[in-house]
Structures are given as C-alpha cells and as structure tokens.
One Martini backbone bead per residue (centre of mass of N, CA, C, O) as a GRO file, in nm:
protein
  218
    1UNK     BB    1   1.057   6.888  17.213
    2UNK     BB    2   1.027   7.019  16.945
    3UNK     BB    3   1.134   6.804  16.766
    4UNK     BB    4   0.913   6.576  16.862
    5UNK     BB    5   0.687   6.736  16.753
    6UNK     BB    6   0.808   6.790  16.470
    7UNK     BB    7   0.785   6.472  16.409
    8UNK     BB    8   0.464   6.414  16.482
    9UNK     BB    9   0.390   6.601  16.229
   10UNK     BB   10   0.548   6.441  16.004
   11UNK     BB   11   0.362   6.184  16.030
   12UNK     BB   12   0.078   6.298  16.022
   13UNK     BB   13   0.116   6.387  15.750
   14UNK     BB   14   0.201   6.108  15.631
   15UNK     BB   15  -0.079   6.013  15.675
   16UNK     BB   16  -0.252   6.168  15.533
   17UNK     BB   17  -0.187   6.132  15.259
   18UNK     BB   18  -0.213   5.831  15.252
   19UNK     BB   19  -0.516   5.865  15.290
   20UNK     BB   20  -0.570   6.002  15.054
   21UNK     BB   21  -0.463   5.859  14.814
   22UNK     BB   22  -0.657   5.598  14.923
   23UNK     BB   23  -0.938   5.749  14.818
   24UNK     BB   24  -0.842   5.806  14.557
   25UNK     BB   25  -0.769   5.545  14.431
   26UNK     BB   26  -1.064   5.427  14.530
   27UNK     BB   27  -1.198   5.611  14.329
   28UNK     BB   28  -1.033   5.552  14.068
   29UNK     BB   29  -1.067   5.248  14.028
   30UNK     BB   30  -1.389   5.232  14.046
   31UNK     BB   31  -1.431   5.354  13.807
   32UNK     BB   32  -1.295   5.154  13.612
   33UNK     BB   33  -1.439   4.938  13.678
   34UNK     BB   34  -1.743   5.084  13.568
   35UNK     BB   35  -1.670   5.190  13.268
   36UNK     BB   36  -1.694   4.877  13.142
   37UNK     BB   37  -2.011   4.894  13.224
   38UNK     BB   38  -2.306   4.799  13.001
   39UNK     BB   39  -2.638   4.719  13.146
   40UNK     BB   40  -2.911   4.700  12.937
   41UNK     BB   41  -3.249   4.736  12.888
   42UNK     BB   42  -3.420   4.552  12.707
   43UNK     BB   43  -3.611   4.436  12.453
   44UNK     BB   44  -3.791   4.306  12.208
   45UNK     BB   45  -3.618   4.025  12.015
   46UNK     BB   46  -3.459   3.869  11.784
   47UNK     BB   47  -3.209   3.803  11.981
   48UNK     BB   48  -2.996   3.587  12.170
   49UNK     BB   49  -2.653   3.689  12.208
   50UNK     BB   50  -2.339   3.482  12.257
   51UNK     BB   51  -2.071   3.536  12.382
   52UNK     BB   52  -1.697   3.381  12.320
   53UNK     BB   53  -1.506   3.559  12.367
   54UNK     BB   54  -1.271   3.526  12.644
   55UNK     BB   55  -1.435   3.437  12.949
   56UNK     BB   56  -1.690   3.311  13.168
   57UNK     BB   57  -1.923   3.183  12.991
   58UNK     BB   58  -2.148   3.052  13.145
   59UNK     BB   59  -2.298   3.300  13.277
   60UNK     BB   60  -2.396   3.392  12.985
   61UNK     BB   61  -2.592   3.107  12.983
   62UNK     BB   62  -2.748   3.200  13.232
   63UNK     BB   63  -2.846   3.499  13.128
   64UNK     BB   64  -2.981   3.386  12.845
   65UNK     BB   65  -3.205   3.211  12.974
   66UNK     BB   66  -3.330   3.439  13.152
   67UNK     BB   67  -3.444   3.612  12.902
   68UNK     BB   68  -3.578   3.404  12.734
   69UNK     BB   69  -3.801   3.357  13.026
   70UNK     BB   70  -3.877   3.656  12.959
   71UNK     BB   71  -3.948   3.693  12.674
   72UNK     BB   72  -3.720   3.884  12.483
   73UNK     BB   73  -3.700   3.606  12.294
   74UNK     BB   74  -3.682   3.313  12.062
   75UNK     BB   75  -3.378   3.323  12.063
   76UNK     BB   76  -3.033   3.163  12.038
   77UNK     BB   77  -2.707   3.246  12.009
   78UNK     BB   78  -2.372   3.022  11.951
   79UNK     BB   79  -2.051   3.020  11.913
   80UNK     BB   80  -1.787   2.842  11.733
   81UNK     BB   81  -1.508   2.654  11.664
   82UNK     BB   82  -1.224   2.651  11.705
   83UNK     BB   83  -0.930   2.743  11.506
   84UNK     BB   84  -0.612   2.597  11.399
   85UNK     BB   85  -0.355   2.504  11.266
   86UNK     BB   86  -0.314   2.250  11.453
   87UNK     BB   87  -0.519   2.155  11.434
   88UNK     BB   88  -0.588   2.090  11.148
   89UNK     BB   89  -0.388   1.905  11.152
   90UNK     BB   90  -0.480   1.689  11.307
   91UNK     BB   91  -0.742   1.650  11.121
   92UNK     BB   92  -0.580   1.547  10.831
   93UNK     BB   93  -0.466   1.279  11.043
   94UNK     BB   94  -0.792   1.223  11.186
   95UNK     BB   95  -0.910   1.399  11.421
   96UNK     BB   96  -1.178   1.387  11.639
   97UNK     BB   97  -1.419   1.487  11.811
   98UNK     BB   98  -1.628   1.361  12.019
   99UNK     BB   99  -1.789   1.617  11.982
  100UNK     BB  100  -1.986   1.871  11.937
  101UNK     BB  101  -1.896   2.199  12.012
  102UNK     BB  102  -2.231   2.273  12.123
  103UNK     BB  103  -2.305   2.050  12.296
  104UNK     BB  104  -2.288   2.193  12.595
  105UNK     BB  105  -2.460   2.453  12.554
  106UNK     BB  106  -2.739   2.255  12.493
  107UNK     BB  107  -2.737   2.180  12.769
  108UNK     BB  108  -2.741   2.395  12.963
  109UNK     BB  109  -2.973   2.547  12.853
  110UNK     BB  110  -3.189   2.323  12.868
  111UNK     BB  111  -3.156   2.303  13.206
  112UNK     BB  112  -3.250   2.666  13.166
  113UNK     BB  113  -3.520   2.620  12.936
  114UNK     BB  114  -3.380   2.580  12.649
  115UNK     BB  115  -3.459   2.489  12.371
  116UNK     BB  116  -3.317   2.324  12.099
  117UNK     BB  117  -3.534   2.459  11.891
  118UNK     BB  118  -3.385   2.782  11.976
  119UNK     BB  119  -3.113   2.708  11.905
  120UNK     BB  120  -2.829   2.886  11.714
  121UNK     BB  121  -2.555   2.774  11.555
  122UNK     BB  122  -2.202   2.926  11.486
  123UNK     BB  123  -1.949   2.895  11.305
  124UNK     BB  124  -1.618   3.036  11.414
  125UNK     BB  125  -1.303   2.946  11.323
  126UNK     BB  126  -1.144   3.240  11.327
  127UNK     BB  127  -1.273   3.350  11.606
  128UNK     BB  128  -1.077   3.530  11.897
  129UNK     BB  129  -1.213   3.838  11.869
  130UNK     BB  130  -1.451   4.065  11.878
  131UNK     BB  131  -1.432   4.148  11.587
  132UNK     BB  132  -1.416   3.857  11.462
  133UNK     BB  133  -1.707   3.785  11.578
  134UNK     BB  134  -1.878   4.020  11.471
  135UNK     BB  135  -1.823   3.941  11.166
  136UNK     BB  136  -1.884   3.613  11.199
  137UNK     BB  137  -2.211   3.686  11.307
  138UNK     BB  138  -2.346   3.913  11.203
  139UNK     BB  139  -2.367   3.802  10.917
  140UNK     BB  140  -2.559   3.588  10.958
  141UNK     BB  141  -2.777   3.728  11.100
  142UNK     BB  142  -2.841   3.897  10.880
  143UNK     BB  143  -2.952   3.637  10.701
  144UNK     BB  144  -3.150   3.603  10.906
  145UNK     BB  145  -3.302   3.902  10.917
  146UNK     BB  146  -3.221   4.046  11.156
  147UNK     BB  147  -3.250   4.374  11.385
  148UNK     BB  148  -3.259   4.265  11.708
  149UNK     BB  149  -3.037   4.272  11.975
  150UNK     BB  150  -2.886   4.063  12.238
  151UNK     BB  151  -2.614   4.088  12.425
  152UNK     BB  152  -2.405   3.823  12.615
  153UNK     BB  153  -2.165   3.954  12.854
  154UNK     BB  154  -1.889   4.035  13.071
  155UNK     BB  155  -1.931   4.273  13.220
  156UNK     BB  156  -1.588   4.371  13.106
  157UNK     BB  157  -1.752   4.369  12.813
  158UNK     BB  158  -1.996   4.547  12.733
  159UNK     BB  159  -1.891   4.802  12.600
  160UNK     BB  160  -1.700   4.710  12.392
  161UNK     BB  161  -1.934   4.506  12.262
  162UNK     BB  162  -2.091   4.762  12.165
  163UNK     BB  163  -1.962   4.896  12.041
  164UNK     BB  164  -1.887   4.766  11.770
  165UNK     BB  165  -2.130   4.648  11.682
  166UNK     BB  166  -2.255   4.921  11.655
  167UNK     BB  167  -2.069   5.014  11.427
  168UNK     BB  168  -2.028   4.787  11.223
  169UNK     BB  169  -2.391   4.794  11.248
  170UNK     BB  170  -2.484   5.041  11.139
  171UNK     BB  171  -2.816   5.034  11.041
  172UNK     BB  172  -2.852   4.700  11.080
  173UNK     BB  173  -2.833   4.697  11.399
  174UNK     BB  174  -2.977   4.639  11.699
  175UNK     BB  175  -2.862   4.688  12.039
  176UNK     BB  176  -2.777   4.513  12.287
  177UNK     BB  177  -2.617   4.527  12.683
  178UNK     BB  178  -2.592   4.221  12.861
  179UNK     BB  179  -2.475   4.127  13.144
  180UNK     BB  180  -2.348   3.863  13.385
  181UNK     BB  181  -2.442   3.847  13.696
  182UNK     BB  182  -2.262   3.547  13.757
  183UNK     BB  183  -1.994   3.630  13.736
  184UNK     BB  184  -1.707   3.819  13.938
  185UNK     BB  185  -1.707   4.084  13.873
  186UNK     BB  186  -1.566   4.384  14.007
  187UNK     BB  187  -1.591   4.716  14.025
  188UNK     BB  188  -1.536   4.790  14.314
  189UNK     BB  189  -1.260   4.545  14.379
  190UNK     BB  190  -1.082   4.423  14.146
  191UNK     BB  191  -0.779   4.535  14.311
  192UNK     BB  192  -0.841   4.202  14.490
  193UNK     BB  193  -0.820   4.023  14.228
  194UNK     BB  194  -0.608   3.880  13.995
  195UNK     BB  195  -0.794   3.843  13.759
  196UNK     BB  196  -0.939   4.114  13.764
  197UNK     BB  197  -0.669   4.255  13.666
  198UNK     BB  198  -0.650   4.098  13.408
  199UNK     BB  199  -0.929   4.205  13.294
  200UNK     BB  200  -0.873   4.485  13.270
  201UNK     BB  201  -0.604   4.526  13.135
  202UNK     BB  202  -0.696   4.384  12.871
  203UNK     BB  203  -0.896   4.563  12.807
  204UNK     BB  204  -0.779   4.843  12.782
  205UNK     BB  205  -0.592   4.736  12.554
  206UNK     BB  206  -0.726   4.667  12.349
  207UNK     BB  207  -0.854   4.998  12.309
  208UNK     BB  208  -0.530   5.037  12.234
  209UNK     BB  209  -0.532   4.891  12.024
  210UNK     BB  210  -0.725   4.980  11.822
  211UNK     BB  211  -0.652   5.270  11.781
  212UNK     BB  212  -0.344   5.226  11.727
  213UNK     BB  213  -0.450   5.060  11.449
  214UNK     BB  214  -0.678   5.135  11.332
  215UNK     BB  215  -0.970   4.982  11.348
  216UNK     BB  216  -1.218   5.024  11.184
  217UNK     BB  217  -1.465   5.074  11.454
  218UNK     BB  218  -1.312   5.414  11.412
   0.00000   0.00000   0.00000
C-alpha cells in the first residue's frame, strides 16, 4: 500500500512539473515573439516606405494603402528588381521580363486607393537583405529630400527594421516602424505554426548575425 501511495505521489510530483514546465514555456516562448514586434503610432510623415526584405509582401501593400487613405504621408514608396549572376546572365542573352517589375505592386496599391502618380518605385538590385534594401532605398530617399518616414513590414520584421533604419541614418531621417496588420504571424502562438518557427528563428539570426559579424549598424 505504501509502495503505491508513493508510486501515485511521484506521478502527481511528474504531472505537477510537466504543467509547470509548460506555463514556464508558454510565457517564454509569447515574451519571444513579442520582443520582435514594434508597432509604433506615426505621425505625419514625408512618406510611406513599403520594405520588401523577407516574405509576406502583399499584407505590407495593404497596410501602406490604408496609412496612405489615412493621410499621414502623400507618396509610397516601394523597391525591387532584384537580380543575381544568373539573371543578369540570361538578360545578356536576350531575356526580357514580361511586365516591368513595379508593376504587381502599382496595381495591388492602385486597387486600395493610391494613385499610381503617388507611388515612387526605387530600384534596388543589389539589395537582399535588410541592411542592404536600407543602404539602397534610404540613400535615394535622403536625394529626394524627406526626412521623416513610416516603415512598413512584416510583424516580426518590425524591431529590427527599425532599428538598422534608425542606426544607419541617425540624424538625418526620422523613422517610424508600422507592422502589415493583416500578416499571419502571431506573436503569441507562433511555436504552433512550421512557417512563424522559421520566420522567429531567422529573424533572432539575423540579430546574431549582425552581432557577430560586427555589420556597421553596431
């Protein structure tokens, strides 16, 4: 009988863990994937700056319209044409893209009420990642003038786009960073979804990336 008594008693000790264990996780794991998010209030700004580093693009495009529609900034502003070796080698053969490569994200805008003569497209074919889309859009941006803008990118994009922009161009643009509303990531259940595993778990390299590698924005 005794046996038994203590037999059900570390049971009860292993359940009382596990469930420990799992509040303990599930409130690490939601602080992570709130730490990656800043969404910050603009104000009124000299433009919206649609970024297109990482996935999730559309969700960013439809955020930018209503920021637009709300009338905090009179222009949008969006990079692309991204090439490689490989491209650029088949451009010397001859190949043409069908349409011009602004041209998806001038009609998705145009759709959710920004006019196409309010949109500035930045090409930027070098640019892979953040700190490159920021050297190459931000430099443009400061040619034209502006010096206060709104970020626009993916929830767990948010922080750290924020921060680069903020670093790179300390004293010379005023920066806002506004998370894509209707993205899908969930700071708060990401550790149940395979996409949002790899999308937290990339963004926290990236920081050690940059980190490690000692990139300027330090």
């Amino acid at each position: 009988m005794k046996k038994i008594k203590r037999l059900l008693l570390y049971i009860l000790l292993i359940f009382a863990v596990i469930i420990l264990m799992y509040l303990i996780s599930g409130r690490l794991f939601k602080g992570l994937g709130e730490f990656l998010v800043l969404d910050e209030r603009p104000s009124p700004s000299d433009a919206i700056v649609v970024l297109l580093s990482g996935i999730e693009y559309y969700p960013r495009l439809i955020e930018a319209a209503s920021i637009y529609k709300d009338g905090l900034a009179e222009r949008v502003i969006i990079n692309g044409n991204r090439k490689d070796d490989v491209l650029r080698g088949l451009e010397k053969e001859g190949f043409q893209s069908c349409c011009p490569w602004h041209e998806n994200a001038l009609r998705v805008l145009s759709l959710l009420g920004v006019p196409r003569n309010k949109v500035i497209y930045i090409s930027a074919e070098d640019a892979y990642e953040t700190v490159t889309e920021a050297e190459a859009v931000g430099n443009e941006i400061l040619r034209m003038g502006y010096k206060k803008i709104i970020l626009v990118t993916s929830k767990y994009h948010t922080r750290r786009a924020r921060y680069i922009w903020s670093k790179m161009y300390h004293g010379r643009l005023s920066v806002y960073s506004v998370s894509a509303k209707t993205d899908p990531y969930d700071p708060g259940g990401w550790w149940k979804d395979g996409r949002q595993i790899r999308w937290l778990m990339a963004e926290y390299g990236a920081w050690i990336y940059y980190y490690w590698n000692k990139i300027e924005i330090f």
